[in-house]
N, C-alpha and C positions, 0 to 999 in steps of 0.2 A: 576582680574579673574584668576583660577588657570588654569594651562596649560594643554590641554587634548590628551590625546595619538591618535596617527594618525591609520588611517586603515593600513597603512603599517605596525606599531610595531604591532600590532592586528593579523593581517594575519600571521608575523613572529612566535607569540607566537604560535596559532592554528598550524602552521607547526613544531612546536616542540613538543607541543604535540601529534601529532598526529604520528611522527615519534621516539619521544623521541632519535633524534641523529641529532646534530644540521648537522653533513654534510648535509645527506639525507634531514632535513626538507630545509636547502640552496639550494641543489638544485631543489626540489619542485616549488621555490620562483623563479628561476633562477635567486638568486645572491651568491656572493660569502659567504664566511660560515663567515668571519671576517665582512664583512656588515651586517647579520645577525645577530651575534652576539652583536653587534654595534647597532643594531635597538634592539634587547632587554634590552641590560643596559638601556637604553636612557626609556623605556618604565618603568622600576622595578622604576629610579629617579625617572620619571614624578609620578609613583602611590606611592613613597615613600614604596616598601616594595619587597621583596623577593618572587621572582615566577617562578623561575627555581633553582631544584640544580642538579648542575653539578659537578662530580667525576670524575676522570680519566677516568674510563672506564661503566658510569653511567648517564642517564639523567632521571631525576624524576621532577614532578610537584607539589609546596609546596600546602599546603592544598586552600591558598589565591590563587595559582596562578591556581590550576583546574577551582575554581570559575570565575575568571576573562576570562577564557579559554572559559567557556559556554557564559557566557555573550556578548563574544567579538563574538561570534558564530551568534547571533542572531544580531548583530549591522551590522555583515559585509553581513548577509543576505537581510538586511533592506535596509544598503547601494546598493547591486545590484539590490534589487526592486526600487529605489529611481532611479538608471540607466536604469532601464529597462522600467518606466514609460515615463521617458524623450527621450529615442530611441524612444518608440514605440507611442507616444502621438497620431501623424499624421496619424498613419499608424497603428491602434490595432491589426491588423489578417496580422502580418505580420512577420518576423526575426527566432528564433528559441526557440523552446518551449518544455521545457523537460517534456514529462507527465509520472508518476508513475502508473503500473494498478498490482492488485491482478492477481493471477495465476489461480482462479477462476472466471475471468472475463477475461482476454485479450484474452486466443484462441476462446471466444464466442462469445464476441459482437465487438473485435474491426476488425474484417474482413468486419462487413456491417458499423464501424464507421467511416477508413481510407479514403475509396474510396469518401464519403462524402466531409471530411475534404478537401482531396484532390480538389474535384471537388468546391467545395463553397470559397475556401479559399486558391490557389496556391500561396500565399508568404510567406505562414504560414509552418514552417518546421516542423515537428514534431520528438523529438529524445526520447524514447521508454526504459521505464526500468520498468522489470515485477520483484516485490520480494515481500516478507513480506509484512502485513500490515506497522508491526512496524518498519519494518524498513527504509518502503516508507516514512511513518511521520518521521522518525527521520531525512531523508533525506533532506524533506521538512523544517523541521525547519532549517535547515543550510544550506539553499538556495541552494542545489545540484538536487532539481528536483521542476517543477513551482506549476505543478498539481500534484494529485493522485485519480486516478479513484479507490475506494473502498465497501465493504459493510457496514453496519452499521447492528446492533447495536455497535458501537465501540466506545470506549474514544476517542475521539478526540480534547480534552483541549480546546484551545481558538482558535481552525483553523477557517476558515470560512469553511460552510457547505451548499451544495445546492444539495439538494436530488433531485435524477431523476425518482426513477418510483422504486415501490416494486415488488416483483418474488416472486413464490412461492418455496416452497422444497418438492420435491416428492421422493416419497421411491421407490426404488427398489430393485427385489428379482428376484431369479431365476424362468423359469417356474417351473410350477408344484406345489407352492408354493405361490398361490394365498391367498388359506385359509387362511395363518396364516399374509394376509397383511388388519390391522384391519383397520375401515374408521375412527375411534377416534383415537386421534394421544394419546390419553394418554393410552390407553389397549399397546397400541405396547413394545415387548419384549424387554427389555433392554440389556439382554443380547445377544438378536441376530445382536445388532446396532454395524456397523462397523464405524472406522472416519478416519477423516485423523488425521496426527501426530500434536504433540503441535505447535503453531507458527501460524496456518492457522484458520484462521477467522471463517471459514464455520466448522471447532470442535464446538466452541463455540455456532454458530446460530444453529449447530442440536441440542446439548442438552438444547439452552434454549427452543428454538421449540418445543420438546421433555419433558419439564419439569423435566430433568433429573440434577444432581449431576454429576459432573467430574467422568467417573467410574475408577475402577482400572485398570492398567495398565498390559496386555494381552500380549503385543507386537505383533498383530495383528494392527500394523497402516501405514494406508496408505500415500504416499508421494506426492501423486497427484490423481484427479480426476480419470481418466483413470483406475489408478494400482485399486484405491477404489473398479472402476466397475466391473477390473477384477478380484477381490479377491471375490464380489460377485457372480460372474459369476462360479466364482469356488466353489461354494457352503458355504463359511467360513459365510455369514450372509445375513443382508441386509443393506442399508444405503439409508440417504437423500440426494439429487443432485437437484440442480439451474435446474431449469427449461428452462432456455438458454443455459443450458448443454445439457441436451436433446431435443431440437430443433438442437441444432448442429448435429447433426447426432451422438454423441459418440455413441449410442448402436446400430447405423443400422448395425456391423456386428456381432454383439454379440446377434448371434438369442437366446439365450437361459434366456435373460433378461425381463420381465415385470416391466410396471412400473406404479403405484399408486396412486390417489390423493385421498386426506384426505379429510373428512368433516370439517365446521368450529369449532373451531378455526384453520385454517390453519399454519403450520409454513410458518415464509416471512422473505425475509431478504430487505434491502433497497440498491440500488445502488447508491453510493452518489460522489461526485467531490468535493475535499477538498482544500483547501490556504490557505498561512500564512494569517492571519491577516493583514498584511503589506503589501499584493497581491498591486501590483501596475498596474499589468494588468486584472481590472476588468470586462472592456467588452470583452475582449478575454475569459477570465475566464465566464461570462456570455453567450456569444454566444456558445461557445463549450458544456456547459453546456444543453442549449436548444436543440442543434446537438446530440448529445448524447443522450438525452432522446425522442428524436425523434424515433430513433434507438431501442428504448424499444420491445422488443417481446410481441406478443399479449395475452391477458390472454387465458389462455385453455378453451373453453366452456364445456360445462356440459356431455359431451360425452365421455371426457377422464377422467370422474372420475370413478375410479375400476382399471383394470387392460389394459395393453398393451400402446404402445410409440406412 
């Protein structure tokens, strides 16, 4: 049987790459830079092939050795789920649990999800990183975060997927400007639609909601929820918001906002809880899942369709 490189040469190389300077990736590792280096020879023999080139003053990644660099990404993720299974066997809702949430979801729902969590599950720690969709997944693939609490409609490859409860999107507009907020989502102006900037999820869910085309690029784009409402507020248009956005109170001091619900077809986005595939903490993953949608906000009844929050 041929000899297989160990998670240490693995780990070594991903700190190379990732720093492209063996000091810095040695001390990452906290060993010395000749040990490190030492664990990479060892690693190029075992695969018979060249995966680092190093110049003087130069560290680059052979074409083989990026490949191997992804790969070994996913092995030493697998590996920590494979540890975290075996920690946590006895004890599921227990240790520490890094959850990923979208920046359109964490200051809504996770203020009534925390105090839960807290309350049902005190040995469960919860350590908290709000970014990107893509870049929460990207994270998640190289086991740097367990969960990620997201929207969908989204790629999400071969993650596991366990949808909790759909939201609507509702438009709003300045007062005054009720008329032009139509109950068909597809009369609505396209050119009075503001969004947030590329990267953020909820672009995407307005315009397919909207049945719209990527529009051109205005430089009217907002960087968060909040700026969106306030760029509304100031007259520049109108836009779509989570409906657990506005339950949070964002508009109660922004008296100058009304806010609108569609007829059917309604735009909806889906609130989902994502894992590697290799999730080795499935009832943790499962029970927080059901905690979380628990947490779901109530549909709006039929009162709040037209105008006002």
């Amino acid at each position: 049987m041929s000899a297989l490189p160990s998670l240490r040469q693995l780990r070594y190389l991903v700190a190379v790459s990732d720093k492209l300077n063996f000091t810095q990736a040695a001390e990452s590792c906290f060993v010395t830079q000749s040990t490190l280096s030492a664990g990479i020879k060892e690693l190029e023999a075992t695969l018979g092939t060249r995966l680092v080139e190093r110049e003087r003053h130069s560290v680059m990644m052979t074409a083989v050795g990026a490949e191997v660099v992804a790969r070994a990404r996913r092995l030493l993720a697998e590996a920590e789920d494979l540890t975290e299974w075996a920690r946590n066997a006895e004890r599921p809702m227990s240790g520490l649990l890094r959850l990923g949430v979208i920046p359109t979801i964490a200051p809504f729902l996770l203020p009534a999800v925390l105090p839960e969590v807290r309350s049902r599950y005190p040995e469960l720690k919860l350590a908290l990183r709000e970014d990107l969709t893509a870049n929460l997944l990207a994270r998640l693939a190289t086991g740097q975060i367990d969960f990620a609490l997201i929207a969908l409609p989204y790629d999400t490859g071969n993650l596991q997927v366990y949808p909790l409860f759909d939201e609507e999107l509702l438009l709003i507009a300045p007062a005054g400007r009720e008329a032009d907020m139509p109950r068909d989502i597809g009369k609505l102006d396209p050119e009075a639609l503001l969004l947030l900037e590329e990267g953020h999820c909820l672009r995407g869910h307005t315009l397919g909601g909207c049945r719209l085309d990527e529009p051109r690029v205005t430089g009217m784009e907002a960087t968060s929820l909040f700026t969106l409402a306030q760029m509304v507020e100031g007259g520049l248009g109108m836009a779509l918001l989570p409906d657990m956005t506005l339950r949070s109170g964002l508009l109660g001091h922004m008296m100058n906002l009304v806010a609108h619900r569609f007829s059917e077809p309604r735009p909806r986005r889906t609130i989902a809880l994502v894992a590697r595939s290799s999730n080795a903490r499935q009832e943790c993953f499962a029970r927080l899942a059901e905690l979380i949608a628990g947490q779901a906000p109530q549909s709006r009844t039929d009162k709040t369709d037209g105008t006002g929050t």
